[in-house]
C-alpha positions in Angstrom: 46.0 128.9 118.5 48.9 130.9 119.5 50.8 128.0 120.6 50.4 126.5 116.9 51.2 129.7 115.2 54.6 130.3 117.6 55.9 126.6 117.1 55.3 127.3 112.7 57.5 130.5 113.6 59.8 128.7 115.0 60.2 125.9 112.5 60.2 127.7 109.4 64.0 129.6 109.2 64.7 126.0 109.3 62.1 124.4 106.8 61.0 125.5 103.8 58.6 124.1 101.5 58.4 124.4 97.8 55.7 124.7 95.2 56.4 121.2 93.4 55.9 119.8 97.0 59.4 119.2 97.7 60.6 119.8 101.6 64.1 121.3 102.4 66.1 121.4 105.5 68.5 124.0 105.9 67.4 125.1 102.3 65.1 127.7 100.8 65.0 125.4 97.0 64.8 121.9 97.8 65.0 119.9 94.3 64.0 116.3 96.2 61.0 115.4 98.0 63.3 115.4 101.1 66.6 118.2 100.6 68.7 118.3 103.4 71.2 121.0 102.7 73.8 120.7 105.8 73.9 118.4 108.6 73.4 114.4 109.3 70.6 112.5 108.9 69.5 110.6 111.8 66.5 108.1 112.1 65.7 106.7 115.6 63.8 103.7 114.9 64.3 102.4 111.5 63.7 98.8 110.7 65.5 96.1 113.0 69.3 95.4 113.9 69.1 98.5 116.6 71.6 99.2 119.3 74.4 96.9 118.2 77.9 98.3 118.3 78.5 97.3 114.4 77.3 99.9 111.6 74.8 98.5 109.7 73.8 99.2 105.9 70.8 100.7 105.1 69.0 99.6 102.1 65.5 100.3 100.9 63.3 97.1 100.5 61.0 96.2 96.9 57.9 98.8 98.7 60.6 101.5 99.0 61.3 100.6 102.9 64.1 101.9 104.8 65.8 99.2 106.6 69.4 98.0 108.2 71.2 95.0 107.3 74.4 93.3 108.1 77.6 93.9 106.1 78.2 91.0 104.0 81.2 89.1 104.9 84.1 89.2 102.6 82.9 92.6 101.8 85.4 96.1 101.3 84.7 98.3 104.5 87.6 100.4 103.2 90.7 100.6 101.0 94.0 103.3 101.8 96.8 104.0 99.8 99.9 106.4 101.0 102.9 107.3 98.4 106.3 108.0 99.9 107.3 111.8 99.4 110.9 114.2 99.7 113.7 111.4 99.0 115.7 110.4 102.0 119.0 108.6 103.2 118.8 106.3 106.1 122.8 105.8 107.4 124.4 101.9 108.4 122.9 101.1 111.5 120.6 103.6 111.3 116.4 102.7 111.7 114.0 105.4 110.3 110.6 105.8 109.0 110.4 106.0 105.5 109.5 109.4 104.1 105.4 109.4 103.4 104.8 105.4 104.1 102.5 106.0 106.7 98.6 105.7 106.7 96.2 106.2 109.8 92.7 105.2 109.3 89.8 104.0 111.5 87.8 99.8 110.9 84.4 100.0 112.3 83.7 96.3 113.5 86.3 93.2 113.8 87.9 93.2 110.4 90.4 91.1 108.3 92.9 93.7 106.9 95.5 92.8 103.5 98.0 95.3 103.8 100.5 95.3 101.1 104.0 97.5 101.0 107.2 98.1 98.4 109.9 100.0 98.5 113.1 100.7 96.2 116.4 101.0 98.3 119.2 102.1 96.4 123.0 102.9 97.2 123.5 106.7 98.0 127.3 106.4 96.2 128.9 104.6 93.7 130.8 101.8 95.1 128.9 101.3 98.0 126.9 98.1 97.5 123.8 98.0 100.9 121.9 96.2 102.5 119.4 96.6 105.2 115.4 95.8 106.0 112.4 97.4 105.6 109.7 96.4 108.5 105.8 96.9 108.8 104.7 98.6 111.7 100.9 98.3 112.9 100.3 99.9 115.6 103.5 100.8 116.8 104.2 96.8 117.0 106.4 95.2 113.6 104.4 92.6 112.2 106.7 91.5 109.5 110.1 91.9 107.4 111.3 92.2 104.2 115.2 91.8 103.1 116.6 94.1 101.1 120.3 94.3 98.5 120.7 96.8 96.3 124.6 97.7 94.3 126.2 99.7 92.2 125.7 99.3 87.9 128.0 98.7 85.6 129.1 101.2 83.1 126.1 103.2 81.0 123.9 102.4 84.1 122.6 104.2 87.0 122.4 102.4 90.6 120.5 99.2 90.2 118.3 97.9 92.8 114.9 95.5 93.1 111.7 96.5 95.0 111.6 95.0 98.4 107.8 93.7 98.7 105.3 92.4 100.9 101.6 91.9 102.6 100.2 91.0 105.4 97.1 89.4 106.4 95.9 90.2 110.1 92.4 88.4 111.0 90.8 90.1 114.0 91.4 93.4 113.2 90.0 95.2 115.9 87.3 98.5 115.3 89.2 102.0 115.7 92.0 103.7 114.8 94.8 102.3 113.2 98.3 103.8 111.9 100.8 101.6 109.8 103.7 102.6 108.7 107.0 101.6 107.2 110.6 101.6 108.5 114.0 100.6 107.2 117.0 100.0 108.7 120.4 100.0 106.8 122.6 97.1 107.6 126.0 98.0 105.1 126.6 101.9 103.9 123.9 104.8 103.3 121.1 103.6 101.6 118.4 105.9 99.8 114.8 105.7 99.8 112.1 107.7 97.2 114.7 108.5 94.7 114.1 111.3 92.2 115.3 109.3 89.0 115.7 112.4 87.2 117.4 114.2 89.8 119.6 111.1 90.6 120.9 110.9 86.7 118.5 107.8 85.4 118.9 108.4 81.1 115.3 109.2 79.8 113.6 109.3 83.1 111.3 112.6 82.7 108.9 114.8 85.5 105.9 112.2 84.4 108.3 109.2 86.1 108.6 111.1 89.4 106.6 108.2 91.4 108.7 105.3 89.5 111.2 105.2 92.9 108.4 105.7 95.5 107.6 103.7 98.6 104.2 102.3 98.7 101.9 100.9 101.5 98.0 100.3 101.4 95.3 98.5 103.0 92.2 96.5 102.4 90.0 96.0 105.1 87.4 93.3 104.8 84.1 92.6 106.8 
């Protein structure tokens, strides 16, 4: 009897039971049946597909049974996004990474991965027409190249230039972490990368524009 009474001493600063028959852990008010208030949730032996190195999904069957099942294929494991930042030059010859293109994130599983970039080169002077690349890096490996020409504008006009865009598809994608990443490399004269178009003298650009000049890179990984 005093075994039994020690081990309820011992459980209870961790659960509480209410009066509406609701259990919580790690909480005095649980407002569920089940209220787990901090901490991860782990179930040893639930239904089937245990012990595999892939994550599983866990559904609840038509009698309200817990249960794994397999990703299905062609299915979104996850999708990233990263926005250049501060505005940068990049000199002739020069190779850099471009200012906030960078985006480290972690597959679980052999995935296929879409990763899509762009970015807006511009001349840093008047009169000085460049021209350069801009190239994916996965991994700390390029994986592909885009060409890029940007030149001065006529009178009334600001520097002109054209997005420099591209994707990638990589099947096999292997489970961990991953960081990709953009770099550009100036062929002719100083070229400029996440241009402030208000700062940079674009007529009727306002604060709510401030992305309109910003590198881009995002991925799509697929089960």
């Amino acid at each position: 009897m005093k075994n039994i009474i020690f081990a309820i001493l011992l459980i209870l600063p961790f659960v509480a039971y209410s009066q509406t028959g609701n259990v919580g852990i790690n909480t005095t008010t649980p407002t569920e049946t089940l209220d787990v208030a901090t901490g991860n949730v782990r179930v040893r032996n639930i239904n089937s597909n245990i012990g595999t190195a892939t994550d599983r999904i866990v559904v609840a069957d038509a009698a309200g049974v817990l249960k794994t099942v397999v990703a299905a294929a062609g299915s979104i494991q996850l999708i990233k996004e990263a926005i250049g930042t501060t505005p940068q030059t990049i000199a002739q010859n020069v190779t850099a990474d471009i200012n906030g293109a960078t985006l480290t994130f972690t597959t679980t599983g052999t995935t296929t991965a879409l990763i899509t970039y762009s970015a807006l080169p511009l001349p840093n002077a008047a009169a000085a027409p460049v021209q350069g690349s801009i190239d994916l890096i996965v991994d700390g490996v390029k994986t592909i190249s885009s060409y890029y020409s940007s030149a001065d504008a006529p009178s009334g006009l600001v520097r002109l230039g054209n997005y420099s865009t591209t994707q990638k598809v990589i099947s096999n994608f292997p489970a961990g972490s991953h960081t990709i990443k953009l770099q550009a490399k100036s062929w002719v004269n100083t070229t400029s990368f996440n241009t402030d178009p208000i700062a940079s003298g674009y007529g009727g650009a306002t604060a709510s524009d401030a992305q309109a000049f910003k590198a881009r890179i995002s991925v799509i990984a697929l089960n």
